[in-house]
C-alpha positions in Angstrom: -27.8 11.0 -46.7 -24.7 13.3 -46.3 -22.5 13.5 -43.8 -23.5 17.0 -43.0 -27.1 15.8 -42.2 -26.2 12.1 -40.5 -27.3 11.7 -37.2 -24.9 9.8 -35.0 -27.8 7.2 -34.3 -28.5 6.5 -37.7 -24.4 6.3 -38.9 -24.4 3.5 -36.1 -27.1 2.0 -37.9 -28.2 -1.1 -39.5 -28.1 0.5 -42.3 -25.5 3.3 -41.7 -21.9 3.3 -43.1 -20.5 0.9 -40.6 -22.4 -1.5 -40.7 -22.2 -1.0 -44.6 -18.1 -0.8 -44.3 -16.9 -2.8 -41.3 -17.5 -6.5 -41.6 -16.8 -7.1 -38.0 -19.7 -4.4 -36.8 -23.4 -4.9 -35.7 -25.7 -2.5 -34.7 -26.6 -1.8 -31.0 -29.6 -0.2 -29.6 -27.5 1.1 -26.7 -24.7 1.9 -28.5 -27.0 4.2 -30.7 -28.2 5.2 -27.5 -24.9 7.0 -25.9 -24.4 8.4 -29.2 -27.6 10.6 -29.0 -27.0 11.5 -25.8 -23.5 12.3 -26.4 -24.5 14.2 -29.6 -27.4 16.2 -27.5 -24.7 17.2 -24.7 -21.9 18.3 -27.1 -24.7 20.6 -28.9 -26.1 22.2 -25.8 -22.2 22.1 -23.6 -23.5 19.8 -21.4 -22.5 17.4 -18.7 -22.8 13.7 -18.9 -21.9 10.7 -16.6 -22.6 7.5 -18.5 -21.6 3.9 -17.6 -21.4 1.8 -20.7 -21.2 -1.5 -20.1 -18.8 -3.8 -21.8 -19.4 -4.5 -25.4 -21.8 -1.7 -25.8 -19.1 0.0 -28.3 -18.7 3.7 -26.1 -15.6 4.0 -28.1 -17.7 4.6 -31.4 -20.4 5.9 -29.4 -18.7 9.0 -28.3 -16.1 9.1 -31.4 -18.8 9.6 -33.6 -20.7 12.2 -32.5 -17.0 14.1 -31.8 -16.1 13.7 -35.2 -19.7 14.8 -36.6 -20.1 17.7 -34.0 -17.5 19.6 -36.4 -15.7 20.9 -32.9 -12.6 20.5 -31.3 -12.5 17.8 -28.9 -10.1 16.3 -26.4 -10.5 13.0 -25.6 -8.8 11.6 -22.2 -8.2 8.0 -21.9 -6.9 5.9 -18.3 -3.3 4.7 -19.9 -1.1 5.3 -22.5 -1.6 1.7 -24.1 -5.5 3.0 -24.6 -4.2 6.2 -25.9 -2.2 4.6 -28.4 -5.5 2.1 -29.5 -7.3 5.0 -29.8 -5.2 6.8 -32.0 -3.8 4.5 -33.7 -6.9 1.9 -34.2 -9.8 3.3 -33.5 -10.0 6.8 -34.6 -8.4 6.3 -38.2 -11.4 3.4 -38.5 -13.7 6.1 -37.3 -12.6 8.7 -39.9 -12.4 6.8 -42.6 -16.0 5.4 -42.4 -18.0 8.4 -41.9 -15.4 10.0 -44.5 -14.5 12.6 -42.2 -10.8 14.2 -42.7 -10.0 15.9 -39.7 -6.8 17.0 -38.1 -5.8 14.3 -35.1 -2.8 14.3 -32.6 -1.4 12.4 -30.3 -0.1 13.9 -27.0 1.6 12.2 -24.1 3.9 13.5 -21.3 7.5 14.6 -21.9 9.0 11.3 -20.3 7.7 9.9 -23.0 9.6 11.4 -26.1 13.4 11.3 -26.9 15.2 14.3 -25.5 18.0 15.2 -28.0 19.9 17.3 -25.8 20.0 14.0 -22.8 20.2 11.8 -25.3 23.6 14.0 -26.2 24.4 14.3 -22.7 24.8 10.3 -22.0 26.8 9.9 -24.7 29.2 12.1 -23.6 28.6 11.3 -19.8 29.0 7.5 -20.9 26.6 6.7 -17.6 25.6 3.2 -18.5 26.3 0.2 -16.4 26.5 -3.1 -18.1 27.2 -4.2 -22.2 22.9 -4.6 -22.3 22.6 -1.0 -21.2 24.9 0.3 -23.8 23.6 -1.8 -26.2 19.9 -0.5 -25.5 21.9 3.1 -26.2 23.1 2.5 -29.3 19.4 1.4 -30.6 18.4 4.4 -29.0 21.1 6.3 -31.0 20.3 4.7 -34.0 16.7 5.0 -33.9 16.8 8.9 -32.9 18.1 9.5 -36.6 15.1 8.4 -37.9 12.1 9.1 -35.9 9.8 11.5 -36.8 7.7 11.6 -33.6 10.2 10.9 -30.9 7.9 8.4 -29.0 9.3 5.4 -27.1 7.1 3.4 -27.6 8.2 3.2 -31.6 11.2 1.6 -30.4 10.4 -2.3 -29.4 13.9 -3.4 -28.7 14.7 -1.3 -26.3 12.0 -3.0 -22.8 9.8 -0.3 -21.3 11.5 -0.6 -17.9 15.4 0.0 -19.2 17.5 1.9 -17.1 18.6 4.2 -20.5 15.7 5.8 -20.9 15.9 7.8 -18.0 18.8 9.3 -19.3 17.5 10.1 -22.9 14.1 11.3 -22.1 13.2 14.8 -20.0 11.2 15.7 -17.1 9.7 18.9 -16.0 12.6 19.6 -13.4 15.4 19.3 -16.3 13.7 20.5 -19.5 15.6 23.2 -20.3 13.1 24.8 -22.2 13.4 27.5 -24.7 17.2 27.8 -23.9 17.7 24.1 -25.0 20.1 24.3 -27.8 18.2 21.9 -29.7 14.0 23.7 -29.1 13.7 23.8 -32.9 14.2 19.9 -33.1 12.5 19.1 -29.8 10.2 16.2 -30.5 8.2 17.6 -27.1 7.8 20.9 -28.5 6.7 19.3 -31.8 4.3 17.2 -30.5 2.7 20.5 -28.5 2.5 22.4 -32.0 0.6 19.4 -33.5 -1.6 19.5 -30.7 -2.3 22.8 -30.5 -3.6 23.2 -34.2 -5.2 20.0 -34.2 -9.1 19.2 -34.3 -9.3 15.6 -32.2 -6.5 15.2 -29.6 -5.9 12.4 -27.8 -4.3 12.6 -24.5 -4.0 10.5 -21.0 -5.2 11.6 -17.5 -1.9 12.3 -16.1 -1.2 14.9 -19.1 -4.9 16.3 -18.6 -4.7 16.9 -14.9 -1.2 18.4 -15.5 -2.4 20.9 -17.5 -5.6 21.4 -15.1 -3.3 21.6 -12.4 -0.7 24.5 -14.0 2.2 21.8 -14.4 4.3 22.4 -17.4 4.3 19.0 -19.3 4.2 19.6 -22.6 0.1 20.8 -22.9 0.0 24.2 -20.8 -1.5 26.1 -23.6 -3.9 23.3 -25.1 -7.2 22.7 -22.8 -8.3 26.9 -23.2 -8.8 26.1 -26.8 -10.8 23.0 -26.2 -15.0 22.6 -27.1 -15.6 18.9 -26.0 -13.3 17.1 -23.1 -14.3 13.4 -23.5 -13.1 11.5 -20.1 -12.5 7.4 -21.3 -12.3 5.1 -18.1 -13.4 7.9 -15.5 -13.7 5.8 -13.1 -9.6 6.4 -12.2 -10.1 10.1 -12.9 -10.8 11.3 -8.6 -7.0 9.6 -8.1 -5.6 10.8 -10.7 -6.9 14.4 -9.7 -5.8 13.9 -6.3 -2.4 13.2 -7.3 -2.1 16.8 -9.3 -3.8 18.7 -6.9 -1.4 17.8 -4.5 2.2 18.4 -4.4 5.5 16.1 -3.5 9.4 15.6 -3.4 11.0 12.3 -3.5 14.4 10.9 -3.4 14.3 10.3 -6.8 13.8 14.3 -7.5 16.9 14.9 -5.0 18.8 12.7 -6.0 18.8 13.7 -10.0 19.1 17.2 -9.2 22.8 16.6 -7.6 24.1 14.2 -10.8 22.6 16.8 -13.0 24.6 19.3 -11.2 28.0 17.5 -11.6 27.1 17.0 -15.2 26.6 21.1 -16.0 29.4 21.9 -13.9 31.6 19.4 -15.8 30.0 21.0 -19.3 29.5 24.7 -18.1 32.6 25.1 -15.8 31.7 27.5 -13.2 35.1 27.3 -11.3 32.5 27.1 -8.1 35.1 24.3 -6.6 32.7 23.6 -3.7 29.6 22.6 -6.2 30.9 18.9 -6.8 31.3 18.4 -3.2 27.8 20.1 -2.1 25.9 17.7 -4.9 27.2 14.7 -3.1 26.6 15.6 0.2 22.9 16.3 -1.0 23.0 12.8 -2.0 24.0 11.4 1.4 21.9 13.5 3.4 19.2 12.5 1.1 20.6 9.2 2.0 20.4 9.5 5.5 16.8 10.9 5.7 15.7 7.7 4.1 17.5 5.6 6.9 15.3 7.5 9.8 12.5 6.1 8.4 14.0 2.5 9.4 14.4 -0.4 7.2 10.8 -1.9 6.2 9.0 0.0 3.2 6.1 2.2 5.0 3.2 3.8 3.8 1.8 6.2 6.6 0.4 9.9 7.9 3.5 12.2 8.1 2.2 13.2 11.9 3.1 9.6 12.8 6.5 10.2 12.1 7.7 13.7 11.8 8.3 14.0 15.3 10.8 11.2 15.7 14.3 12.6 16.7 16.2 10.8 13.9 13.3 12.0 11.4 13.5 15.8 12.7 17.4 15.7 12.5 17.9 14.2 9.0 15.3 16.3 8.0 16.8 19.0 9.4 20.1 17.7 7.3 18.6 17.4 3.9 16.9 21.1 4.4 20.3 22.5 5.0 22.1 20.8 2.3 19.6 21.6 -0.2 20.1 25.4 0.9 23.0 25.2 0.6 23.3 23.3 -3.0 21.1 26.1 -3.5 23.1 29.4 -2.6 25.9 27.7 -4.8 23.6 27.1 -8.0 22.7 31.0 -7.5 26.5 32.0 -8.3 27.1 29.1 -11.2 23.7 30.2 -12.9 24.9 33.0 -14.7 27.1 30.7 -16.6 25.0 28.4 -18.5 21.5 27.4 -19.0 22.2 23.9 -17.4 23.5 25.3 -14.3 20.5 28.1 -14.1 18.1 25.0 -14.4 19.3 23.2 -11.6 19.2 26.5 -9.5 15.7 26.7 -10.6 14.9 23.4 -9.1 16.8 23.2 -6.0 14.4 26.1 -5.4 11.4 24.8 -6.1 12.8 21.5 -3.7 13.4 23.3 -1.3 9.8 25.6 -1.0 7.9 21.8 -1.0 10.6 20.0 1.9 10.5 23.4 4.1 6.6 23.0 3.7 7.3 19.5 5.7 8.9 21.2 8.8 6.4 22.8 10.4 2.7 22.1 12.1 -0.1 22.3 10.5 -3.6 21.5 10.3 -4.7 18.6 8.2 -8.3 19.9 7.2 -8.0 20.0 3.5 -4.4 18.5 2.9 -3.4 15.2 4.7 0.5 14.9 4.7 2.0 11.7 4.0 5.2 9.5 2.8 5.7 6.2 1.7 9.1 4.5 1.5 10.6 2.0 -1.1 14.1 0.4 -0.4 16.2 2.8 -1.3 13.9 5.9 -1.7 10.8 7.8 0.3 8.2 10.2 -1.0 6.6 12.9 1.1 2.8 14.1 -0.4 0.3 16.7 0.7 -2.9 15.1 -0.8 -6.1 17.1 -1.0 -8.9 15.5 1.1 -11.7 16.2 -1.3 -10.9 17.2 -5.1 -14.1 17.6 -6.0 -14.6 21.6 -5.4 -11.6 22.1 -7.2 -12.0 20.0 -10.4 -15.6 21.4 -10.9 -13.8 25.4 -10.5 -11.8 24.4 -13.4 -14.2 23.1 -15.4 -16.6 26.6 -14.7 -14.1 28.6 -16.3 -14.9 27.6 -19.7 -17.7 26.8 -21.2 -17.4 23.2 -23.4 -19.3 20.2 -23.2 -18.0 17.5 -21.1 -18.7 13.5 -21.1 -17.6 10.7 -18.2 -17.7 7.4 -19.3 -16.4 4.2 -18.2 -18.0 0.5 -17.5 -17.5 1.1 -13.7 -19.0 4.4 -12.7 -22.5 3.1 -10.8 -22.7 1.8 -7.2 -26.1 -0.4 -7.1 -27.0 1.4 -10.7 -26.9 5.0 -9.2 -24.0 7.2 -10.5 -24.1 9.8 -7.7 -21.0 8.3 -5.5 -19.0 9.4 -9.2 -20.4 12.4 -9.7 -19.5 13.8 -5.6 -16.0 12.7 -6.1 -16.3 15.6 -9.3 -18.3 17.8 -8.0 -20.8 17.2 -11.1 -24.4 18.7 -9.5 -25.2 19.8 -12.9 -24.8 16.2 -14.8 -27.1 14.4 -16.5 -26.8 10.4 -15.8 -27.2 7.4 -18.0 -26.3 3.7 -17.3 -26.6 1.4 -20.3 -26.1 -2.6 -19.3 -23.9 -4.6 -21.2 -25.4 -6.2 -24.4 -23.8 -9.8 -23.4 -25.7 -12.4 -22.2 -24.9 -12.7 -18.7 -27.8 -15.0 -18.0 -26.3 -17.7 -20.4 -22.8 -17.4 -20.9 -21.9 -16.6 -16.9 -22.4 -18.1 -13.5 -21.1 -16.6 -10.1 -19.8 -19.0 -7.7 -19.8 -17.5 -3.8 -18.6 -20.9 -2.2 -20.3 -22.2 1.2 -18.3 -22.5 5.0 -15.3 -19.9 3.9 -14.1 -18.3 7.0 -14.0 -14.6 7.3 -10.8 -12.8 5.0 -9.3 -11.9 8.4 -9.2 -15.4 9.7 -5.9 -17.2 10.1 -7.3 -20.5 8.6 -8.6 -18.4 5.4 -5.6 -18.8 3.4 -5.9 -22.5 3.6 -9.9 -22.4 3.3 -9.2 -20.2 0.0 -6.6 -23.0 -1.4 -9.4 -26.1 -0.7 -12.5 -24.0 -2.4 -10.2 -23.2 -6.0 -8.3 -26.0 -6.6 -11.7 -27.9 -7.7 -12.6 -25.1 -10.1 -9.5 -24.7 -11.4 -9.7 -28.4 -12.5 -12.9 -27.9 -13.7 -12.0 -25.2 -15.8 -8.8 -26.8 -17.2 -6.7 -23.7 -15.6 -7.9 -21.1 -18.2 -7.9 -18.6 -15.4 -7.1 -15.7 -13.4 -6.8 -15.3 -9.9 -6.8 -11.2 -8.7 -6.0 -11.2 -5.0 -6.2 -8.1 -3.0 -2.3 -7.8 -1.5 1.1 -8.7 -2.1 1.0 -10.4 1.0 -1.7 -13.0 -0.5 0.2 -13.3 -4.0 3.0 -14.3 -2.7 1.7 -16.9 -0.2 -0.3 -18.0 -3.2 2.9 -18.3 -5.1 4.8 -20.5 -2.8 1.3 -22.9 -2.6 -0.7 -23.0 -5.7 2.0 -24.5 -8.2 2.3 -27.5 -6.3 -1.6 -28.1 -6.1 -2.4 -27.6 -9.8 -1.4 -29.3 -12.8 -1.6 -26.3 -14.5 1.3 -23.4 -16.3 1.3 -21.1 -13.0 2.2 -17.5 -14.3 2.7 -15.2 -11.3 2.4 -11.6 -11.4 6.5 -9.9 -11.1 8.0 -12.9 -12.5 8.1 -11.0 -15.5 6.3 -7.8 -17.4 2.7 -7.4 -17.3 2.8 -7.7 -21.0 4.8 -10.9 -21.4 2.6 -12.7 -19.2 -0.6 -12.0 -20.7 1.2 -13.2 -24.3 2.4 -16.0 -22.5 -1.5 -16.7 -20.8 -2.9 -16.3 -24.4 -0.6 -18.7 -25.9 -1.2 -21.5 -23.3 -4.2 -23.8 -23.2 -4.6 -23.8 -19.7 -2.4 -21.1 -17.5 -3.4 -20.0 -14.7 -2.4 -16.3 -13.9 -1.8 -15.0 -10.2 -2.3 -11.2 -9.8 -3.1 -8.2 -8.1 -3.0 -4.1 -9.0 -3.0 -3.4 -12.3 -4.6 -7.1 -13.6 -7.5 -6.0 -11.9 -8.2 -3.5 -14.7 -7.2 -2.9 -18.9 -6.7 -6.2 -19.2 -8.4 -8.2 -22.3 -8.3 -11.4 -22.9 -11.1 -13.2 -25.1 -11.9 -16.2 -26.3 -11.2 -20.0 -24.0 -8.2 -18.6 -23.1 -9.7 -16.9 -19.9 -12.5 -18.6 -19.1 -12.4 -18.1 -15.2 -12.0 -15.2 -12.8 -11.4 -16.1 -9.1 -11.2 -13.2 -6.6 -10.4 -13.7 -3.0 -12.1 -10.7 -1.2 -14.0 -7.6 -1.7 -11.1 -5.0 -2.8 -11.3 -2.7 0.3 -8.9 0.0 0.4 -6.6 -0.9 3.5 -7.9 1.1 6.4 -4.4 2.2 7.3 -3.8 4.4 4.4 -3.7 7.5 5.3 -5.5 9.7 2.6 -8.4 7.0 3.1 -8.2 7.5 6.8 -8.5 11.6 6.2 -11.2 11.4 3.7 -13.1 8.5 6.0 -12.8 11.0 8.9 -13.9 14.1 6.6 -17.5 12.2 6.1 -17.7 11.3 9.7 -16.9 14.3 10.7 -19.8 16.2 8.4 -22.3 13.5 10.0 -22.0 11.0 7.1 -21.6 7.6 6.7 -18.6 6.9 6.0 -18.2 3.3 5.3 -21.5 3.1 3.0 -20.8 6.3 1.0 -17.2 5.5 0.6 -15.8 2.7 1.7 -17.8 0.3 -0.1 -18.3 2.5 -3.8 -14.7 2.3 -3.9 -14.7 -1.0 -3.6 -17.4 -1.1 -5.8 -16.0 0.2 -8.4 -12.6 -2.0 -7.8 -14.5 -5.7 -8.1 -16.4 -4.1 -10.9 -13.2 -4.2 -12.7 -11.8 -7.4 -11.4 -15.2 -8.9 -12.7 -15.1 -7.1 -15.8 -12.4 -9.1 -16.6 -14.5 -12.6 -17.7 -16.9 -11.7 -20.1 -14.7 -9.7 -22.8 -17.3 -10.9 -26.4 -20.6 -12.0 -26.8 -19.1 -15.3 -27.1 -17.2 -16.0 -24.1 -18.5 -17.9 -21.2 -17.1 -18.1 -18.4 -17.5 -18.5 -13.7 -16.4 -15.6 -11.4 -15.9 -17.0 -8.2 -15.7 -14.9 -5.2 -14.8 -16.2 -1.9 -15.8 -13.9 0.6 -18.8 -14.6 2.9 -19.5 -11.3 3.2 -21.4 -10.8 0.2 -24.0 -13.0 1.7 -23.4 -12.6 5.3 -23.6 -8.7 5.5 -26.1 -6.5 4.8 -23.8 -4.1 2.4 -22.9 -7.5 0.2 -26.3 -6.5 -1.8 -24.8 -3.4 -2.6 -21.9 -5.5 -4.6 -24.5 -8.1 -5.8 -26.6 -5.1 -7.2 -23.5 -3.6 -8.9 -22.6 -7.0 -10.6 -24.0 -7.9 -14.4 -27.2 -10.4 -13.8 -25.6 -13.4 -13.8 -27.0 -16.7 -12.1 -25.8 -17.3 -9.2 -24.5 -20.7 -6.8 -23.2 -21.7 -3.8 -22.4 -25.2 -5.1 -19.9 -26.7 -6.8 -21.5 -29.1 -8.8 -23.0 -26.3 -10.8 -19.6 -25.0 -11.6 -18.8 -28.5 -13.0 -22.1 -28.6 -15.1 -21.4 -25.2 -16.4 -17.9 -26.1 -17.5 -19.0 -29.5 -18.9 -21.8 -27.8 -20.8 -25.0 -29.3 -18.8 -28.0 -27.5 -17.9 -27.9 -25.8 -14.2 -29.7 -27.5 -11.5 -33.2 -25.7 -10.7 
């Protein structure tokens, strides 16, 4: 059979190339599934919203039908780690086995490729503060001569988190753009053309929604051209959304605009003596606003605050610096490109923080700001996204496809599909091949006291220390705060005799190395463990979660969209509260059963999955696993005996 006339069913076959080329590849009825459907949607430019379960293969199931569909397909993934797998692993696999040659790129956000023209800039500018960062430079330096693509992440050596690349990558703010000196070489603008007149691209959410959303990041001219959008993990896709659709100013942006000021005036030379001393009191009125907010980081409505005196006055402060900054940039632009940038900006800065002065009315934008130590961010987040995603996706006609493990709340996809707007898509759910029923057990512990309850910390520690000997460490344990990992942190070490690896102790992905290189660690986290995380095999063979994942009532933008629902005369604890945290102990859950191999207990120890009526919902949502309130059975299952009737 030729590829011309190959289903995607039948390539996914028991007797279809991969099965035929890939030693490590069996053939799944589900798997085949998804791919038919996702062949059917690209043909007609449909919608689809499909939870694949794990180890039902989506990746193949919607690369295949991509590759054969002969069109030209985007395909959005959650991260850039799953972006580069993609690319790197799984699409060249793809290719090569149905013998498709196709044209492939990889596109990722400008802070992610070395900007020549910074990368110039610090050298001259000499801005690093210890040997380690100038050594990281000098890598940097050395590695620039030799790159072809200009992405980061070639470079090992130099950590993820270093201070230098801040100073040797761009953002939108300083891009220079087509006046850069160095456009012809810029790795940015070379990564755009490849995009541009390639047939598969792969790129992230954040670089999707920031081309949806009319932000320059490298991709403005991409999406028109598109025929299939392919959405990977689209469970994260409503926050991401909400993110672009919104608009902000931090500290951060503030703060770089005034060094990047002192560093064109020292190249450009306007003779504007007052420039230097405006950029620095930007900085300390920048400074200053920060301070009103009070010493502890704070995450809350902008209503709750804005009226304070000391808010309104350094507000007040930081507007008329800024203009000021501002009027001075308008004289310097005319003498370089670097100076006319930073005019540019301190615009644009000072249009969003003006936006923060006034009163307004909170009835599709809640306002809101959330401090760090040093640093603050004000946001205007859109309430609901969902009438403004599915405008976009009107004005073209392409087929798209939603996938991800986690999209369905008690095996109905419709909570997903309102956050979209989607009232056109066709839904599918297919369950994970694995064998729950066997290789799984969920332990919900007897006599735990409610999470709120002051002995519950205490109650938690008594009901895991038992299963962590029983499972000879091998686990996780995802907590729902900061608050609880670090109580847990102090504790847990001394009651275990087991490696305790604690989330901030060191990078995410030196810890998971670290868990899958130890017999019997024991891992303590909470955010971003809870999800992209795979480990297989003995390693993991536990997942202990102290309480449903609620999203703290306090938040603002939860507290506007909550009071949106109640205010239309809906429910807004069962239609929102409890899918999102749905969706979150999906993915906490997700994390046990990783092959068809692994076995493994998820233990969850709040009562309120038995104790309220809404529990069922999360029960429903779970894989069919058998389930215990005792102990004992945990033991039996971990010593390999039979289950007690």
């Amino acid at each position: 059979m030729s590829i011309s006339t190959l289903s995607s069913a039948d390539a996914l076959a028991e007797n279809g190339p991969f099965a035929q080329e890939l030693p490590d590849f069996y053939p799944r009825p589900s798997q085949q599934q998804m791919a038919t459907e996702i062949e059917s949607v690209i043909r007609d430019d449909g919608i689809l919203v499909a939870e694949s379960g794990t180890g039902t293969g989506k990746t193949y199931a919607y690369l295949v039908p991509a590759l054969l569909s002969g069109k030209r397909v985007l395909i959005s993934t959650g991260t850039r780690h799953l972006q580069d797998q993609l690319y790197r692993r799984d699409l060249p696999r793809v290719m090569h086995t149905l013998g498709v040659n196709v044209a492939a790129a990889l596109l990722k956000g400008r802070a992610n490729y070395l900007c020549i023209y910074r990368m110039e800039q610090a050298e001259l500018e000499a801005r690093f503060g210890d040997r380690k960062q100038s050594f990281h430079f000098l890598q940097i330096k050395q590695w620039s001569e030799s790159t072809l693509s200009g992405d980061i992440s070639e470079l090992a050596g130099v950590p993820e988190d270093s201070p230098v690349w801040y100073w040797v990558t761009s953002t939108t703010d300083n891009c220079l753009g087509s006046k850069c000196g160095h456009y012809d070489d810029c790795h940015v603008v070379r990564a755009r053309q490849r995009a541009l007149e390639a047939d598969i691209v792969v790129v992230n959410h954040h670089l999707f929604f920031a081309d949806m959303a009319v932000k320059e990041e490298g991709f403005g001219e991409l999406l028109p051209g598109v025929e299939v959008a392919i959405f990977d993990e689209a469970h994260q896709l409503a926050d991401v959304a909400s993110n672009f659709f919104g608009v902000s100013i931090s500290a951060n942006q503030i703060n770089a605009l005034a060094r990047d000021t002192v560093v064109e005036e020292l190249r450009e030379r306007s003779q504007i003596k007052e420039l230097n001393s405006a950029a620095d009191m930007l900085q300390k009125a920048c400074a200053d606003f920060r301070l009103a907010f009070g010493e502890q980081v704070s995450r809350s409505a902008w209503r709750n605050i804005r009226s304070r005196p000391a808010v309104k006055e350094a507000l007040s402060g930081l507007v008329v610096r800024l203009n000021d900054l501002q009027l001075l940039l308008n004289k310097a632009s005319a003498k370089g490109t670097g100076l006319a940038n930073c005019h540019r900006r301190a615009v644009e800065l000072g249009i969003c923080l003006k936006s923060f002065t006034g009163q307004e009315t909170e009835s599709e934008f809640i306002s809101w700001y959330e401090t760090s130590k040093r640093g603050f961010v004000l946001r205007k987040t859109p309430v609901d996204i969902s009438q403004q995603f599915s405008a976009n996706m009107e004005q073209v006609q392409r087929a798209w496809v939603f996938t991800s493990a986690t999209l369905a709340i008690d095996n109905n996809l419709d909570y997903f599909c309102r956050q979209l707007g989607l009232s056109n898509a066709i839904t599918r759910k297919w369950d994970s091949p694995f064998n729950y029923q066997t290789n799984s057990l969920l332990y919900l512990p007897e006599n735990i006291p409610e999470p709120n309850a002051p002995e519950f910390l205490s109650a938690f520690l008594d009901a895991v220390i038992p299963v962590l000997e029983a499972s000879a460490g091998r686990a996780f344990v995802l907590v729902t705060s900061y608050r609880m990992l670090n109580a847990l942190a102090q504790q847990l070490g001394d009651c275990i005799g087991f490696p305790l690896l604690v989330q901030g102790q060191a990078p995410r992905a030196r810890l998971l190395q670290e868990f899958r290189e130890t017999a019997n660690a024991v891992l303590l986290g909470t955010g971003s463990f809870w999800e992209g995380v795979d480990v297989q095999g003995e390693a993991l063979s536990c997942v202990i979660i102290d309480k449903l994942p609620f999203a703290a009532p306090d938040d603002p933008v939860i507290q506007a969209r909550s009071k949106a629902l109640t205010e239309s005369g809906r429910n807004a604890f069962m239609e929102f509260h409890v899918p999102s945290a749905v969706v979150s102990l999906k993915q906490g859950a997700g994390r046990l059963i990783r092959s068809e191999t692994d076995r493994g207990v998820l233990m969850i120890t709040d009562r309120r999955l038995v104790s309220k009526g809404y529990g069922r919902v999360f029960l429903r949502s779970l894989p069919a696993m058998p389930q215990t309130a005792k102990l004992m059975d945990v033991r039996k299952f971990f010593s390999l005996q039979p289950l007690a009737d």
